[in-house]
N, C-alpha and C positions, 0 to 999 in steps of 0.2 A: 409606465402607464400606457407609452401606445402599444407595446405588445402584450399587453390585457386588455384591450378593448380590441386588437385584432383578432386575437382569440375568441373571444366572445361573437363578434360578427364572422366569424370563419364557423362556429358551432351554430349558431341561428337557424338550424332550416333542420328538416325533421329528418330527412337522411341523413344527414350529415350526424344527427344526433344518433342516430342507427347504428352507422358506422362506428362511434365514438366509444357506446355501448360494448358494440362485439370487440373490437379493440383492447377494451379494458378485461376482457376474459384470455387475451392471449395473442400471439401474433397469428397473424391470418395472411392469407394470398389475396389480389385481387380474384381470381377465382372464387376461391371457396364466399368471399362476399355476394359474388354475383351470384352466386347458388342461396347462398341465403336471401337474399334481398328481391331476388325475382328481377331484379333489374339488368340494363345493359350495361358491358364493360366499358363503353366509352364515360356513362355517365359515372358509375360506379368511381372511375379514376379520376374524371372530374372533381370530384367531392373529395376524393382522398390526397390531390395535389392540391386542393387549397387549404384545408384543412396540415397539411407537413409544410406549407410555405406560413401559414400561421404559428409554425412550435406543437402545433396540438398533437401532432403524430409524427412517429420517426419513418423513415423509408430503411430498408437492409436488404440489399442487393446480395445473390446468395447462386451463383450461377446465372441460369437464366431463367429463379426463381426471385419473387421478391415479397418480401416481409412488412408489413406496416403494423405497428401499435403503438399504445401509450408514450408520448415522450417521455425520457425520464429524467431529462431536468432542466432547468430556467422557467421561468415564469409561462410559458404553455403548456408546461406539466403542469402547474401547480394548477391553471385554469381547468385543463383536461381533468384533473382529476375530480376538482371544485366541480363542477359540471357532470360528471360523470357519478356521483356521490349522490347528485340529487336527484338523478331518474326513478321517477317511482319502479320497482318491483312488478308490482300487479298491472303495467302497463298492458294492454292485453296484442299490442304490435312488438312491444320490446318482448314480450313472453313466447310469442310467435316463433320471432327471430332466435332466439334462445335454443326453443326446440328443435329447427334446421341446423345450429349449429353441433347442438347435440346428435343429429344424427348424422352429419358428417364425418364429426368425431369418430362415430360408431361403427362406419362404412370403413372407416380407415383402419380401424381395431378390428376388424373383420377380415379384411385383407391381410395385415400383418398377422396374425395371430393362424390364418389358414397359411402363410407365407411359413411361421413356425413348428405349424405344426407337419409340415411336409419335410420339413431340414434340421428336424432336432435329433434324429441320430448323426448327422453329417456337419456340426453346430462348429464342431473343432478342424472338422478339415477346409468348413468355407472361411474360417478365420483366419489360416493360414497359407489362404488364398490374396489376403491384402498384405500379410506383413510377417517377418519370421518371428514366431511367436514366442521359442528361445530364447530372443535377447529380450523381448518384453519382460519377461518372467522375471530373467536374471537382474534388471533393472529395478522391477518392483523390488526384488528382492532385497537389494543395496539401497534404496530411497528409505525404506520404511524401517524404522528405527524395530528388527524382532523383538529385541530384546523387551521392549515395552509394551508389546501387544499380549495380551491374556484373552481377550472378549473380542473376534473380528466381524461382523456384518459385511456378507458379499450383496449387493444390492445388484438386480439381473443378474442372478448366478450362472445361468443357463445348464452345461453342462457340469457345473460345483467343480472348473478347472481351480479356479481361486482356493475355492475352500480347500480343496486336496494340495496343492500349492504350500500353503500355509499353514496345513494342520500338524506336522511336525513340531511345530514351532508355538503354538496358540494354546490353551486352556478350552477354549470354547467357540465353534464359530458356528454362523447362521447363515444360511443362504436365501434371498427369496426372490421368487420368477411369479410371475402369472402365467407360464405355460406349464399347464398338469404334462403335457409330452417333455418339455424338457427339465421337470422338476423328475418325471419316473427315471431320465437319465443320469442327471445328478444323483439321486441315490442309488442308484446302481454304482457308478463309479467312487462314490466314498465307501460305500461296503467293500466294494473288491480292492480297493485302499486301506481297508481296517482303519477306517477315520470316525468311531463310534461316538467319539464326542464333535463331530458336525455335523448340523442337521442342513436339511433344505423344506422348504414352505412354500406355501402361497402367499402372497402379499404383496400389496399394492405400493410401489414406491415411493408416491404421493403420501401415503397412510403408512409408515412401515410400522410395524409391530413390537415397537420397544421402546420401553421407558425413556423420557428426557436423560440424558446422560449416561445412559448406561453400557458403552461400546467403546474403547482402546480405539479401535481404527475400523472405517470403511473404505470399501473400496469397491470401485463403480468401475467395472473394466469392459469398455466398446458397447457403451449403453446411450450415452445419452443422444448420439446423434440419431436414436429413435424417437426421440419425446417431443411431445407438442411444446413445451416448456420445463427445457433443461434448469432454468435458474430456479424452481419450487423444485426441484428434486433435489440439486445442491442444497439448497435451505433445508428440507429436509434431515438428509442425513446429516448437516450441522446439527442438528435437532438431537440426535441422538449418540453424539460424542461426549466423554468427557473433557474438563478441562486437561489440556494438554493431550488430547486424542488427536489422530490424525487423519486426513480424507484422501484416499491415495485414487484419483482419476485416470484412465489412460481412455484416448477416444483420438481419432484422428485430427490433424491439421486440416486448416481449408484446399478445397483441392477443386477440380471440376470434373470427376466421372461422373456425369449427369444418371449414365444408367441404374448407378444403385440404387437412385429411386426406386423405379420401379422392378429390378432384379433382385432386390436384397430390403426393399422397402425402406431404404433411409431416409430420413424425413429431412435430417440437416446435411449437408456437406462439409462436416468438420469445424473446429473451432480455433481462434485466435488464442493468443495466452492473453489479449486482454479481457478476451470472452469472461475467460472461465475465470481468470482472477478477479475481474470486476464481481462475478455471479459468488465468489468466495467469500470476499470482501463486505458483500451485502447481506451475508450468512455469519459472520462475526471471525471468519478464519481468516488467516494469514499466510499467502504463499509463500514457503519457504524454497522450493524447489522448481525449476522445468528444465525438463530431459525429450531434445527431437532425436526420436529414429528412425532416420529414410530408408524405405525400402521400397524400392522401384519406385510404382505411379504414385504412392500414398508413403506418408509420415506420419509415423506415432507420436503421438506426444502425450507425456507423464508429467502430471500436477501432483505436487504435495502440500499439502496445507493443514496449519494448525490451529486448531483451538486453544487461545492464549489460556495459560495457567488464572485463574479466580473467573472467567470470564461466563458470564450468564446464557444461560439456552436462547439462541431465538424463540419471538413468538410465534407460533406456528398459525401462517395466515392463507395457508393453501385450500383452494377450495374442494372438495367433492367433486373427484373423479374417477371414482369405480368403472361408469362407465364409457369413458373416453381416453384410456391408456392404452395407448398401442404398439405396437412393435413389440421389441423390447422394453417399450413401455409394458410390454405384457414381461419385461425384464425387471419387473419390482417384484 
């Protein structure tokens, strides 16, 4: 009972309900708050340390970057969200707020996407600038059960390595990028492959392009530490596996070259295997696998996860964001 009424008195005040708001849309920087909200970082923090000393919000420390949203779970979630449920919509300050953050969203997709469209012939040599990308391959290759794959979906295909990769081996695979620069590469290189049953597209991560159930395996290779929110992109392509399909991830370990931020536009610094198995978990799959490949300053690391045999699509609860995918987010 008293961490439901501390809740509630830690939400009481109209910033704080601000906060609470953009929160619930995704994790956020104290920065990028202080850009939306017009206000100062001292205050801005003030409000965000009572509010995570109340349960309502979590704190993730991520270099010398730090993350605050939604708790997600004990009785401050439950308030947080109970609270958050009931802001009116048509608020015309929470509407406000909405739209700053939408267009920092957009500022960032602007960057990344100009970042892409400068490095999408040279996409496979900066890759192989973090890690030897031969044992990747040959990893994938041994994780992922061929024999069972017919239908692949490469989700951020960029230069269609995956799709070419795997087209030996597959019935049909899909690639989709939101960078027209690096989708014209990708077809270039499955042509000069003779891979006439892969294609590549356009398409939104978030949104991909294919029936509930209808995909053998995905595979998300060095994407998500672009995304604003990796865990609706997992959910996702759980979306579009069948029962007994499988989701084959590779993305770095946590690590601290701070500079890829801003040299290579990376939004995250790598992920835990609890990260990613939790965000699998909450998609309806089941990690069967993880495989670390250190190579110098950075580790690869390979997720495999199944879609249990009878087991039901998630409901797809992701919202509208055409216009706020960035990076490699332009990698869907």
């Amino acid at each position: 009972m008293e961490q439901v009424l501390g809740g509630l008195r830690a939400a009481g005040e109209e910033t704080r309900l601000r906060l609470l708001a953009l929160c619930a849309r995704g994790e956020l920087t104290v920065t990028d708050m202080v850009a939306i909200l017009g206000l100062s970082q001292p205050r801005v923090s003030r409000h965000l340390k009572v509010m995570c000393d109340s349960g309502l919000l979590e704190r993730v420390r991520e270099g010398s970057w730090v993350f605050y949203r939604l708790a997600g779970r004990g009785a401050g979630a439950t308030v947080a969200q109970a609270i958050t449920a009931l802001l009116p919509d048509d608020d015309a300050m929470l509407a406000r707020d909405r739209d700053r953050h939408a267009e920092i969203l957009r500022a960032r997709a602007e960057a990344a996407q100009s970042y892409f469209r400068a490095n999408a012939a040279q996409w496979d040599d900066l890759r192989r600038l973090h890690v030897d990308e031969a044992r990747v391959e040959q990893a994938l290759l041994d994780l992922l059960p061929l024999a069972s794959v017919r239908d692949l979906l490469d989700v951020g295909t960029g230069t269609g390595r995956m799709l070419g990769l795997y087209a030996p081996y597959i019935r049909e695979g899909l690639g989709i990028d939101m960078s027209r620069e690096m989708l014209s590469v990708a077809r270039a290189n499955l042509q000069a492959a003779d891979a006439a049953h892969c294609q590549a597209r356009l398409g939104d991560l978030y949104h991909l392009p294919c029936d509930d159930g209808s995909r053998d395996a995905v595979t998300v290779h060095q994407v998500l530490h672009y995304l604003e929110r990796p865990a609706e992109a997992v959910r996702e392509c759980a979306r579009v596996l069948r029962p007994g399909g499988r989701l084959a991830i590779v993305d770095f370990a946590p690590h601290d070259l701070e500079d890829l931020r801003e040299r290579h536009q990376h939004r995250r610094l790598g992920f835990s295997h609890d990260d990613v198995a939790g965000w699998c978990a909450d998609a309806g799959l089941t990690v069967e696998q993880i495989l670390d490949l250190p190579g110098g300053a950075l580790t690869v690391t390979l997720w495999l996860a199944r879609r249990p045999e009878g087991a039901s699509t998630p409901t797809d609860t992701t919202t509208d964001t055409t216009e706020d995918s960035p990076g490699k987010e332009h990698a869907a």
